[in-house]
N, C-alpha and C positions, 0 to 999 in steps of 0.2 A: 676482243677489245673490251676494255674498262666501259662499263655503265656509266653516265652522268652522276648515279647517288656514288657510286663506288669513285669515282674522280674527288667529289667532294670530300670522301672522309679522306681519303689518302693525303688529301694538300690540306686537309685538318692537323693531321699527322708530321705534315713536313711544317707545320707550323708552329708546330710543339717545339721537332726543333731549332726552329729561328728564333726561340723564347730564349732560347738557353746561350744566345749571343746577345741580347742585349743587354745594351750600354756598354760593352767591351770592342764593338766595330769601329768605330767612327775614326774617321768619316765616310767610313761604306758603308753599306747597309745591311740587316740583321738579316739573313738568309736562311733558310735549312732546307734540306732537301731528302729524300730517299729512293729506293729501284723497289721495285713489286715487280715479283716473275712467279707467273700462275695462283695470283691471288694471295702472295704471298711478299710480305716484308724482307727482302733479305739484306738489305744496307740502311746504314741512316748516315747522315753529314749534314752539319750548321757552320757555318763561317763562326770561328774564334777571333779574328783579331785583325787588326789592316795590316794587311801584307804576309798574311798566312794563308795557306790554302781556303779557297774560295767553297760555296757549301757542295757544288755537284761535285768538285774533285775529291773534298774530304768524304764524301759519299761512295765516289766507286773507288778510292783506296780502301776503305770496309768491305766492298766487294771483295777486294783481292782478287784471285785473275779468274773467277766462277767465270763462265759467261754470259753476258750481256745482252745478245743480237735479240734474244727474245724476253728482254723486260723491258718495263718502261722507266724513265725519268720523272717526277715530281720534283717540281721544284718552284719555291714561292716568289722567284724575281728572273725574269727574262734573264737566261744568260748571257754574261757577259761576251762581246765579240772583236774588244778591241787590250792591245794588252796594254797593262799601270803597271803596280807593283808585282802582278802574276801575271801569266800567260791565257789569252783569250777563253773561257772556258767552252766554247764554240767546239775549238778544237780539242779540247782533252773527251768532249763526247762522241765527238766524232768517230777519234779513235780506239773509245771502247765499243763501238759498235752496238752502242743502245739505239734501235731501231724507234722508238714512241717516247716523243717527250712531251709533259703536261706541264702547261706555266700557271703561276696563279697571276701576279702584275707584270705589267711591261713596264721595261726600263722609262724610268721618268726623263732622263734626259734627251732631250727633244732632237738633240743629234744623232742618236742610237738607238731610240724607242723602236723597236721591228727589225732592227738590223740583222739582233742574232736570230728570233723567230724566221726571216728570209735564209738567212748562210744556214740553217737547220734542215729547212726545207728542200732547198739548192740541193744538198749532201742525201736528200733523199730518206730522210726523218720524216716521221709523222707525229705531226704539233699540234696538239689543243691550248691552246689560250684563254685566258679569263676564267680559270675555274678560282671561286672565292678572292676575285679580283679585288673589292672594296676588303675586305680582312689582309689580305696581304700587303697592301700599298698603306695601310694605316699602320702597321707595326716601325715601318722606317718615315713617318711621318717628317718627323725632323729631316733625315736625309733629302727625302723628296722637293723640301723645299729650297734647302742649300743647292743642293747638284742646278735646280731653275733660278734661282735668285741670287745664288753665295750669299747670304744671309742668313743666320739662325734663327731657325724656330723659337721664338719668344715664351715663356710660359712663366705667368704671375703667380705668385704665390705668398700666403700671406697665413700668421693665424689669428684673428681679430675676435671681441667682442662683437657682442648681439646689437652694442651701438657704434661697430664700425671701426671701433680704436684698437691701437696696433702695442698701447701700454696703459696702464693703469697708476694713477694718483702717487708719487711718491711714499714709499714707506708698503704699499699692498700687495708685495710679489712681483713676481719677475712674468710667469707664465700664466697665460692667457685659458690656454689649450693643455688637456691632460695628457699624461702620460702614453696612454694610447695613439693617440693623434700626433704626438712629437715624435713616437718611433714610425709612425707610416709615414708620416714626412720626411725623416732620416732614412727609408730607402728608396724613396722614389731620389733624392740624390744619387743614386748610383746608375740613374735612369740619365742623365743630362750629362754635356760637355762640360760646362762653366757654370759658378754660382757667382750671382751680379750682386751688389749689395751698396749702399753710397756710404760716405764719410761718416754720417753723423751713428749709424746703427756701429762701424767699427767701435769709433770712441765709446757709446755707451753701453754696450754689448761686447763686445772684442770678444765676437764669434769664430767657433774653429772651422765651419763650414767644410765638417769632415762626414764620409760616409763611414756612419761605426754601425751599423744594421744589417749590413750585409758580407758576408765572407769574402774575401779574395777583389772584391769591387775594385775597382780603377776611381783613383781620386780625381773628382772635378776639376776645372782651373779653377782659383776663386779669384774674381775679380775684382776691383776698388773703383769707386769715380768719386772726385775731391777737386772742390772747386779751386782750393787754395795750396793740394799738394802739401798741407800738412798733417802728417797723423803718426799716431802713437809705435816711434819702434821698435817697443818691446811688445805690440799686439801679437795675438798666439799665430797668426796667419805669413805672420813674418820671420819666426820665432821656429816653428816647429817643422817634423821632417817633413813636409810637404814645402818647404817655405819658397821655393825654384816653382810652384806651380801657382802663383801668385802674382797678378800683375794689377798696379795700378794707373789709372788713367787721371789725368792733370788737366779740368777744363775744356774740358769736352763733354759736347753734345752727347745726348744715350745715341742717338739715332748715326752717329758717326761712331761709336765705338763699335756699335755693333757691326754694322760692316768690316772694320779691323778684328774681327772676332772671325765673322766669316772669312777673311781671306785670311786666316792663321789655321783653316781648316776647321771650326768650332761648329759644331750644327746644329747645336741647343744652347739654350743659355735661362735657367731661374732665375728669377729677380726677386730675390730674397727681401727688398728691402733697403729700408724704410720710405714709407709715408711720400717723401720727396719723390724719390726714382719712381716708386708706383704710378703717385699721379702725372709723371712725367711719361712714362710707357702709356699712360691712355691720353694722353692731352694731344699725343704724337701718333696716336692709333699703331703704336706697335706692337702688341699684344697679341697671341694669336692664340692661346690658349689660357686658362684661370683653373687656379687648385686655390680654395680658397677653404680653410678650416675656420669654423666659426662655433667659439667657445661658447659655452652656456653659461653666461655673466655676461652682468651691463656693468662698464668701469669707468665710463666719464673720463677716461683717460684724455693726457695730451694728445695724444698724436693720432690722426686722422688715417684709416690704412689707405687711400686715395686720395692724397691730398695735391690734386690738379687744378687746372683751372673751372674744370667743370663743362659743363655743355650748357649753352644759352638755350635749350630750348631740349622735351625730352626725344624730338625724334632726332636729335644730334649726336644723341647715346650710342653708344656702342652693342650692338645686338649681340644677344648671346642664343649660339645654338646647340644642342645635345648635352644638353643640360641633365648633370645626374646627381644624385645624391648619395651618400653614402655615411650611416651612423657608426663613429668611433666613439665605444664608451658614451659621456653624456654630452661627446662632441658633434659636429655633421661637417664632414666635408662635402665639401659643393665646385663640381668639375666643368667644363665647360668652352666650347671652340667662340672665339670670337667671329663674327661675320660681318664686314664694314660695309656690304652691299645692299643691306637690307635693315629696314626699322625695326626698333622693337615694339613689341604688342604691345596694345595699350592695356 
């Protein structure tokens, strides 16, 4: 039997590859999985896509028909035990006769969370659970919340001056944030469902809100909110071959769309912008996550990149936790989970 250190690096391993699904599952979640028999690696499998082999089957299909009975399972999310678009994967372990399977999370949804770890057991499986449980559950973050809420993961994102402005003075450039910092923001879009963005960024911008940084990437939705339902229809978003993955919303709350987001299956959504929508996602405590890139230049610019109501008072603010930093070129992005349960320090 596997060691606790040898457990760990294994679903290290299966975690490499659930890396290599994402942003191409959704609305399932990023999986990978692999078989060890006598210390050894001999399959790997990651879920590719919704509605294609799930990761422990594309795994013991790399097996091919070696056998089984004496290696074990890795694999970073509770198998599944009820059938969707594939078949329970309960039972395709079953039937290869993998005697030891290792979980890293349990299913988040609260209907099935144990279900398959029980039918594993039942079948006379031996199951450890929770190895690198907090690492496995944070790669389908977004999932986890949709599958509990049907609601998307929020995540703000902006690239602003040193005094908080989202543009600069008339006549002084377009960009804020350099070159470096606008290609790490061009692929972490191929990370997300939907890019959110309001009326007024369209008109002045008439952004393509395309992922061009990454190879083969599956294109976002991009999404519109317009108080008045009118806008430019030669804009590129309307215009170009993505134009079918484009929807706009007329008058509507953010806080209702995005529900309409989640029950369209959408389990992330960027809020690219501008200024309005921002401070609209924090006045309504929607926000669950901040990618905030901040340029090295003060521009006095118009537009404020949080322009909400504000908090009357500062332990009204919105607390931010895991808070990291990270320097692009003479830029810094700054990342961070919102937590509405809790004050921020003083």
């Amino acid at each position: 039997m596997a060691s606790v250190i040898d457990d760990a690096h294994y679903m290290r391993a299966a975690l490499h590859e659930a890396e290599k699904g994402r942003g191409q599952t959704s609305p399932n979640p990023a999986v990978g999985a692999l078989i060890v028999s006598n210390g050894r690696v001999v399959a790997k499998g990651y879920h590719r896509r919704a509605g294609g082999a799930h990761a422990e089957v594309d795994c013991l299909r790399a097996l091919g028909g070696a056998n089984a009975t004496t290696a074990s399972l890795y694999v970073t999310l509770e198998p599944c035990s009820t059938a969707g678009r594939t078949a329970p994967c309960t039972d395709a372990i079953i039937k290869a006769g993998i005697r030891s399977v290792v979980i890293g999370a349990t299913d988040p949804n609260p209907a099935h969370a144990g279900r398959g770890i029980k039918i594993l057991r039942d079948a006379g499986i031996s199951v450890r659970a929770g190895v690198l449980a907090v690492e496995c559950a944070s790669i389908n973050e977004a999932f986890n919340k949709w599958i509990q809420t049907r609601r998307p993961l929020v995540i703000a994102k902006c690239g602003m001056s040193l005094d908080g402005r989202l543009s600069a003075p008339p006549g002084q450039g377009r960009w804020i944030t350099g070159a470096a910092a606008r290609r790490h923001a061009n692929r972490f879009r191929a990370e997300v469902d939907a890019i959110l963005i309001g009326a007024e960024t369209l008109r002045v911008d008439d952004p393509r809100l395309t992922v061009r940084a990454v190879r083969g990437a599956r294109q976002p939705w991009r999404v519109v909110l317009s108080r008045s339902g009118r806008l430019p229809a030669d804009a590129q978003i309307f215009t170009d071959r993505f134009a079918e993955r484009t929807l706009v919303y007329r008058g509507q709350e953010l806080g209702a769309v995005l529900e309409d987001l989640g029950r369209r299956e959408i389990t992330s959504v960027l809020l690219e912008g501008g200024g309005d929508i921002l401070g609209q996602a924090v006045d309504a405590r929607l926000i669950d996550k901040v990618r905030i890139y901040v340029g090295s230049t003060f521009t006095g610019g118009p537009v404020v990149a949080f322009a909400g109501s504000g908090a009357a008072f500062t332990a009204e603010g919105i607390a931010l936790q895991d808070v990291a930093y990270e320097r692009l070129a003479s830029d810094v992005l700054v990342t961070a989970n919102a937590r509405y349960d809790a004050r921020p320090s003083e």
